[in-house]
GUDRENDREN-510601 format. One record per residue: x, y, z of N, C-alpha, C in turn; residue in one letter. Coordinates in pm, whole numbers, plus 50000, padded with zeros to 5 digits. Example, Ala and Ser with C-alpha at 12.3 -4.5 7.8 and 13.67 -1.06 7.14 Angstrom:
<rovos>
513194943150780512304955050780513204967050780A
512854977550708513674989450714512905000350787S
</rovos>
This chain:
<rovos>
804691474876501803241475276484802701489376505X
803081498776609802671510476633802791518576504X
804181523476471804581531276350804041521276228X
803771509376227802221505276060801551515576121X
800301512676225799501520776274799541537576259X
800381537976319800581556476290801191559776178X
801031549976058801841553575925800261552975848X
799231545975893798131544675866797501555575900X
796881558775997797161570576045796871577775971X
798171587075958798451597175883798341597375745X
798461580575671797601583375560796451585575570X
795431578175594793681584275647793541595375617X
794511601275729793981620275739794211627075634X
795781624575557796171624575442795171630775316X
794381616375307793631611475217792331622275232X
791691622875357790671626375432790811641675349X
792001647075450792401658675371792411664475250X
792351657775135792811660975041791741662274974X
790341653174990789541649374949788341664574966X
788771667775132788141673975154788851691875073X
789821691575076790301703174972789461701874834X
789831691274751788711689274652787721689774660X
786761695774764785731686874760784561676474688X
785851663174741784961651374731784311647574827X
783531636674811782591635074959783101624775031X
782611627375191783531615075242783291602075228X
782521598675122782301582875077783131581374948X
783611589874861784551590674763785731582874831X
785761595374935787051590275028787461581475128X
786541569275167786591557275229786331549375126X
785701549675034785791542274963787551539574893X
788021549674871789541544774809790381548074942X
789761545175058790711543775170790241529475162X
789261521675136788941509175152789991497675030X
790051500974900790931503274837792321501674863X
792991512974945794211514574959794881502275115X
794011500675186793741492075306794131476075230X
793411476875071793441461675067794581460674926X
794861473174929796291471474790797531478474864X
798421476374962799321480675006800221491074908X
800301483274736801181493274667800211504574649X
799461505274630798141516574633798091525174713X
798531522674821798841529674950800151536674937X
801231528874902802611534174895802461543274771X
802231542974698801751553874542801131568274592X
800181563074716799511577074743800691582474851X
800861576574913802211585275015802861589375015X
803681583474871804471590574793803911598174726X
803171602374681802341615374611802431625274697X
801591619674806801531630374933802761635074956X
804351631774972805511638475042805891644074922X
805641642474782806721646174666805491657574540X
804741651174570803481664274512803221653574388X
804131643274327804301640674174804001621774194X
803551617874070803261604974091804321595574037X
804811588674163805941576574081805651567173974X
804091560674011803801552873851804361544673848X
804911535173916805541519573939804681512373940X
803441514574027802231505874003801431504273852X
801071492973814800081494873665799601480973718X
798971480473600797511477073566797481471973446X
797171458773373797821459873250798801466773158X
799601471873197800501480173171800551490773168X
799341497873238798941514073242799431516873374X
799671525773386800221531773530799321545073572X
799691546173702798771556773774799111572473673X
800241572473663800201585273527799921586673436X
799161571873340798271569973234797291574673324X
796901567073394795451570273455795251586473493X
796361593573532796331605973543795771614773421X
796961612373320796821618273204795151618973109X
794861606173145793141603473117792181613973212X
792621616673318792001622373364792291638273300X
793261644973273793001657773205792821655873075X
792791645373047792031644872859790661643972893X
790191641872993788601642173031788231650973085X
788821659673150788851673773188788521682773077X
789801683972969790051692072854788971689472786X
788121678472736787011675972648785691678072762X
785591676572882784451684772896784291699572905X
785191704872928785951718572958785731727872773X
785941718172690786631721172556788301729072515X
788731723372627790201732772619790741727072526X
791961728672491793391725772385794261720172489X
794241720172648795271718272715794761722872900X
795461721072963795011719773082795461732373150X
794291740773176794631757273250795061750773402X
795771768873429796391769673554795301764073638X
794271766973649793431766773746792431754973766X
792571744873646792251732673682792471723873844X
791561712973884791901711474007792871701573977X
794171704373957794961686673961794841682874050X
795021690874185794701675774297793551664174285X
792421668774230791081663274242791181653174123X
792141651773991792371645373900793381636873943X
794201637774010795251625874114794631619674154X
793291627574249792241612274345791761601674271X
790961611274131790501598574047791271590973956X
792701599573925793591583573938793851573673956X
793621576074118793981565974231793281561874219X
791231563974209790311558474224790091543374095X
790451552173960790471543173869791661534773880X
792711533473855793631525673923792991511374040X
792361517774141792361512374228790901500374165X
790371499674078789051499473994789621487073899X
790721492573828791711485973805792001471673814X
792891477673940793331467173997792231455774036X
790721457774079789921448374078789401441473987X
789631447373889788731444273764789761446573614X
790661443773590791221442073519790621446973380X
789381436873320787941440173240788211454673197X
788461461573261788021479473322788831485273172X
789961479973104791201483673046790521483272868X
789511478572882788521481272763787801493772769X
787431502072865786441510472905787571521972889X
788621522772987789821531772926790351534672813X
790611523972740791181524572616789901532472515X
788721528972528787931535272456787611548672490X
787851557372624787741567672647788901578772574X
789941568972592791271576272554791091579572368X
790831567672301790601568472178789571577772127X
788571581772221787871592372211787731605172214X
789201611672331789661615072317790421621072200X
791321613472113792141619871985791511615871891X
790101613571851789231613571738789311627771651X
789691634971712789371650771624790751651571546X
791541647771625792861644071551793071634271406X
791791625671380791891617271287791511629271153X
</rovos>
């Protein structure tokens, strides 16, 4: 029971941390600590992020995974930005959180996988 606790813990601060590097606000960041509290694999996805820098993506969502959800996030980057591709200096950490965030959005709402799919398709319209 202690080491759950202090495995909890250290995600929190983790999380806390990271958020606050990005700065997101700390309701961004209880909010998908609230999230991660009630989706255990959600939790294990971010921890493993946290020790390895890179996202495993075992978790999905109708069949999307946290590295779809990633990848959406720098196609939404690149089109507000107007890039061709994602500069050095983009924040990826801050595009991992809302990963997690959508993911975690996701996972409540299933529904949600209409709203994605149409962002993404919006995305490679210039391509048509």
């Amino acid at each position: 029971m202690i080491m759950i606790e202090n495995s909890r813990i250290k995600s929190y601060e983790n999380l806390k941390s990271l958020c606050e590097q990005t700065e997101e606000t700390p309701e961004f960041a209880d909010a998908l600590w609230q999230e991660m509290l009630e989706n255990p694999e959600l939790m294990g996805e971010f921890n493993y992020y946290v020790v390895h820098r890179t996202l495993k993506g075992e978790l999905k969502s109708n069949g999307l995974s946290l590295l779809d959800m990633y990848f959406a996030q720098m196609n939404k980057y690149n089109r507000l930005h107007d890039l061709g591709k994602n500069p050095g200096w983009a924040n990826k950490e801050r595009m991992v959180l809302h990963a997690f965030r959508e993911m975690a959005d996701m996972l409540k709402n299933p529904s949600l996988i209409k709203k994605h799919e149409e962002n993404e398709s919006a995305s490679t319209d210039y391509l048509l």
